[in-house]
N, C-alpha and C positions, 0 to 999 in steps of 0.2 A: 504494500500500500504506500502511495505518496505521503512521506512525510508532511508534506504542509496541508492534505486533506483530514490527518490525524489528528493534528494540531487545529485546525479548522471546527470539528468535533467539540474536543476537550475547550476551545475557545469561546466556543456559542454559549455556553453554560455559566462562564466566569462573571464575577460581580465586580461594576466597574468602581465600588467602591473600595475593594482590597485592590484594585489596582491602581488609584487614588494614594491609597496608605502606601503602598509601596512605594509609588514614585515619589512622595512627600519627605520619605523614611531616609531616601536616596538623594535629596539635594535637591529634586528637580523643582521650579518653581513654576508658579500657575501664571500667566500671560494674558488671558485672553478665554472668557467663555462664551460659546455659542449657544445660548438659553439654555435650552434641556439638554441640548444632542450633542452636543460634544465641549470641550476645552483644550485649551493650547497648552504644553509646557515646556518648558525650556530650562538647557545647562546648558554652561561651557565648559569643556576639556580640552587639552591641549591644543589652546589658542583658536578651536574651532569651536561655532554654537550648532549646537543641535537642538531637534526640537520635534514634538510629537502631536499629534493630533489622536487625541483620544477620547472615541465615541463615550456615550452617556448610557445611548435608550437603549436595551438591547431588543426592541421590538423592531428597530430600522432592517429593514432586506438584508445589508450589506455589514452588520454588526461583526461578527466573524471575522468579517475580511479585511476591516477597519482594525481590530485588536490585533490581528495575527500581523499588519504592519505595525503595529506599535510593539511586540516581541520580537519582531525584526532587528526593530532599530537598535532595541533594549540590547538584543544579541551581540552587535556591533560593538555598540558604546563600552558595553560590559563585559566585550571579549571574554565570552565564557555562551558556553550550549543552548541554546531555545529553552531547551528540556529542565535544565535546572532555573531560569529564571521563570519558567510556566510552576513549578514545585512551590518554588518561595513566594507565589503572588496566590496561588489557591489558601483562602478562608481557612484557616484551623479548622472549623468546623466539619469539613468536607475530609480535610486529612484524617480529623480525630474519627469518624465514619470507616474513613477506607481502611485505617488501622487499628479499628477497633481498642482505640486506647484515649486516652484523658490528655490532651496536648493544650500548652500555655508556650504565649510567645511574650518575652519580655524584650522591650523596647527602650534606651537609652536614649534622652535629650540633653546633653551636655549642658550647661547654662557658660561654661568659660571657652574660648574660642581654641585652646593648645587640646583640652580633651575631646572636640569633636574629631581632632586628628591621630590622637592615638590617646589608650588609657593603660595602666600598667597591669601584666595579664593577673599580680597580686588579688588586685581589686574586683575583676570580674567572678575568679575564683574564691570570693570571700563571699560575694554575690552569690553565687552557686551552694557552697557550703552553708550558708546561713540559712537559705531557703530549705533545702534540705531536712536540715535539723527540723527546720517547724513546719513542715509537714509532716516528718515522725510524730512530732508532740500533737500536731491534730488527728492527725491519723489514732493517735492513744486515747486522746479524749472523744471520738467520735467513735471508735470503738467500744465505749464503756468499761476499758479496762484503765481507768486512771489511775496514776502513779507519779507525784510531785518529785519522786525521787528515784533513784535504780535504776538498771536499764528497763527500756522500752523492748518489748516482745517482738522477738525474732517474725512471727507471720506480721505482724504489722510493718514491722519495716520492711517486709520482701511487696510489701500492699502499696506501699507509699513510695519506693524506690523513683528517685528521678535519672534520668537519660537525657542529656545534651545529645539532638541527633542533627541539629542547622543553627548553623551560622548568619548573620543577614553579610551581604556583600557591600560595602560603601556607606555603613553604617553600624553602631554598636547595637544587637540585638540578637536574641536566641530563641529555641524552637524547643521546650522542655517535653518530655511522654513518659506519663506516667507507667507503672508496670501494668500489662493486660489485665482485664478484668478476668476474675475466676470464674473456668467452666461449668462449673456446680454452682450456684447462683440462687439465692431466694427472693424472688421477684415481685416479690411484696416489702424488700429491702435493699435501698440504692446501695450501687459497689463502693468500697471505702475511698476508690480515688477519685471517684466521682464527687462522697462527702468533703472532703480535704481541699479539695480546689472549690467547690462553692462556699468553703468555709474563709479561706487565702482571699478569694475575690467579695465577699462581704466585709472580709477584714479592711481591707484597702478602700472600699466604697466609704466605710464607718468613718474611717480614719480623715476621709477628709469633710464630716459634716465639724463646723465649729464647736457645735452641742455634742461633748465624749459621753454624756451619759450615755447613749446607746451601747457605745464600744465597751465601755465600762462593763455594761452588761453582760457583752457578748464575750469578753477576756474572763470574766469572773465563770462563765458558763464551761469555758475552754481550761479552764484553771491556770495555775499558775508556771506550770514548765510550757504551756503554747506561751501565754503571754508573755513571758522572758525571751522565748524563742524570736517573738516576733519582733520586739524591740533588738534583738541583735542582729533580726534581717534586716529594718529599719536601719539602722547603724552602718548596715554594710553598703546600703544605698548611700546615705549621709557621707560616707568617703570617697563617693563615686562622685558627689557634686552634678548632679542632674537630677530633670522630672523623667517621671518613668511611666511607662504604658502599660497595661494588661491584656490580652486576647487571650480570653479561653475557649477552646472547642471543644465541644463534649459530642461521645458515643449518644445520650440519652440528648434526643432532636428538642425537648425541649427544657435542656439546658445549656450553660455556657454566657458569654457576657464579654463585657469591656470594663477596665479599669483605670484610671491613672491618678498616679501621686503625684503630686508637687514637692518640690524639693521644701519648700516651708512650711506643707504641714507633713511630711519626715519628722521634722523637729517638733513643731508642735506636740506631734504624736509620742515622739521619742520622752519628752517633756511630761507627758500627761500620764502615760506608764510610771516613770520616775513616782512620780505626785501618788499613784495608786498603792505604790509598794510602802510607802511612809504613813498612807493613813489606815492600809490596811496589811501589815506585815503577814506573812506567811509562820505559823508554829507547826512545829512536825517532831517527833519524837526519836529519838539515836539510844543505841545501843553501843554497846563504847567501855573504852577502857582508856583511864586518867592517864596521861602521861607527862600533864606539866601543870601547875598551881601557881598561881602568882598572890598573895595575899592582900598585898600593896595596892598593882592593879586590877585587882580585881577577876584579871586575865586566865583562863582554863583554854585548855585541847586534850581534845576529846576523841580517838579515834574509833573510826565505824566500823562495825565487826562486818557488815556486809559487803561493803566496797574497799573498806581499808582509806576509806577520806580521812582528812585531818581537820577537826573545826576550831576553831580558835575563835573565843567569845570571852564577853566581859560579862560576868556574873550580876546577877541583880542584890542588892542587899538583902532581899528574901531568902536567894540560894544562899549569901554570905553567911546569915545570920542562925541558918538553919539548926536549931541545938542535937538537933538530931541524923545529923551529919557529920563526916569528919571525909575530908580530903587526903587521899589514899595515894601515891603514887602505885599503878599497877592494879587498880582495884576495879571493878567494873560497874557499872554505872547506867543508870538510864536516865536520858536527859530530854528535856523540852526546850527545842532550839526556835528563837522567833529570829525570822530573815530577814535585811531586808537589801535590793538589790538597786544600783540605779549607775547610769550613763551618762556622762558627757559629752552632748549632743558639741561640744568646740573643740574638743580632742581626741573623745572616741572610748576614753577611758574609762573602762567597767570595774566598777568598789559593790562587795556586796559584805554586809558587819551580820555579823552573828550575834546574838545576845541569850545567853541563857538565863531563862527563867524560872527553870526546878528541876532539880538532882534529885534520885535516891539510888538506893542501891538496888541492883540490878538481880542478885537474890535475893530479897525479900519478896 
């Protein structure tokens, strides 16, 4: 078969407004619009202007044949295959379809003019990792198996697993898919990567009303390892110094969405978490054995029999005062540790204090 009658096909179907986001995504600027049916765009590259005419209606005769010149050109400009720049312009939604998986595109808008040219690959990979984590942590709490502490369960993270599988070309942006959905299925209950990303993409929509009580809500729902989670993805955007897009496309037709964060409510948000953890600290209980006392300051570590953590906390005058206690070096203990955790939205810097507020001994 003719390749350009294949592409003719596949091109009839295409929406001209992911081909809009694309070209916008890519530098190209808008010139000149022809009411509904078409508009002009236009770049320059090497000393030459090019420039596209690309249809609107897809109801026009000649719609087809109109796009499959605008992937022409794209071909040229972007010395690189038809076939992968037809890939990066189809809708997530159609991908997340053919692949039967949960696909989100993240989108980079630099706001400084040196990182719309290059950013350091640190940064993108701290991006990647941070999002990760808090999709485990949602994937825990939507799961109903919650746990502020320990690891998170091996099926959950094989459920939540991300996959970088595209790159955008002439701009910073990526193509995440979740792990396939499970063949055994109960269908009276959405798949967990399906929950996790409508969770990610409500977080983000929350985040930027002025009003956090909602968010407030919905982090206090998610408890308190998404919510840390998310403020450290937050943060890792904050280092990236841009607004950020969201496109999710979902297996289930009617789900999936659009997002974007502004880089100032990042902080806002980053700020508002902070603010949550101080009025409403986190207690959680350890098992432990004493391995250092300070009298003076007040100062105990305490390490966990489970993970082998180290806590180091300042005692309250209660636990000081306790007459029926006595500070043991080696002795084992059960303690009630209040947390509380927050970020530097001007340098990035994570402080989280421990403070115990009651010992006793761990055999009685």
């Amino acid at each position: 078969m003719n390749s350009s009658i294949s592409y003719l096909n596949i091109l009839e179907y295409i929406d001209p407004i992911t081909v809009i986001e694309y070209l916008e995504t890519n530098n190209w600027i808008e010139e000149e619009r022809i009411d509904t049916r078409a508009m002009i765009l236009a770049q320059r590259k090497n000393n030459r202007n090019f420039s596209i005419l690309l249809p609107l209606d897809p109801e026009i005769p000649d719609f087809s044949d109109r796009m499959y010149e605008v992937f022409k050109t794209l071909e040229f400009f972007e010395q690189r295959p038809i076939s992968e720049i037809v890939n990066a312009v189809i809708s997530v939604k159609q991908i997340a379809i053919e692949k039967q998986r949960e696909i989100l595109t993240l989108k980079f808008k630099f706001i400084d003019e040196i990182s719309r040219r290059q950013v350091p690959a640190k940064k993108l990979g701290g991006v990647l990792t941070s999002i990760q984590e808090l999709f485990d942590a949602v994937g825990q709490s939507e799961s109903g198996k919650i746990s502020d502490t320990g690891k998170i369960q091996k099926e959950i993270l094989e459920r939540t697993e991300l996959s970088l599988f595209e790159t955008f070309q002439g701009s910073f942006g990526m193509k995440l898919a979740l792990a396939p959905h499970p063949q055994q299925l109960n269908f009276l209950e959405s798949p967990l990567a399906e929950k996790v990303t409508e969770s990610f993409i409500r977080l983000i929509n929350l985040s930027n009303n002025p009003d956090k009580a909602i968010l407030k809500e919905y982090l206090l729902k998610l408890r308190k390892r998404s919510a840390s989670r998310y403020r450290k993805f937050l943060q890792s955007l904050l280092n990236s110094n841009a607004n950020f897009y969201f496109d999710w496309g979902s297996v289930n037709p009617e789900k999936g969405g659009k997002a974007v964060l502004s880089f100032d409510n990042v902080i806002n948000t980053i700020e508002f978490i902070n603010k949550m953890e101080v009025e409403a600290p986190e207690e959680y209980t350890v098992n432990g054995k004493l391995i250092a006392a300070n009298e003076n300051t007040k100062k105990l570590e305490i390490i966990d029999f489970e993970d082998n953590k180290v806590y180091i906390g300042k005692a309250t005058d209660y636990v000081m005062n306790k007459k029926d206690i006595e500070l043991t070096i080696g002795r084992l203990y059960t303690t009630t540790i209040q947390e509380v955790s927050s970020i530097n939205p001007a340098t990035g810097e994570e402080k989280t204090e421990y403070t115990i507020i009651n010992l006793s001994y761990l055999d009685q």
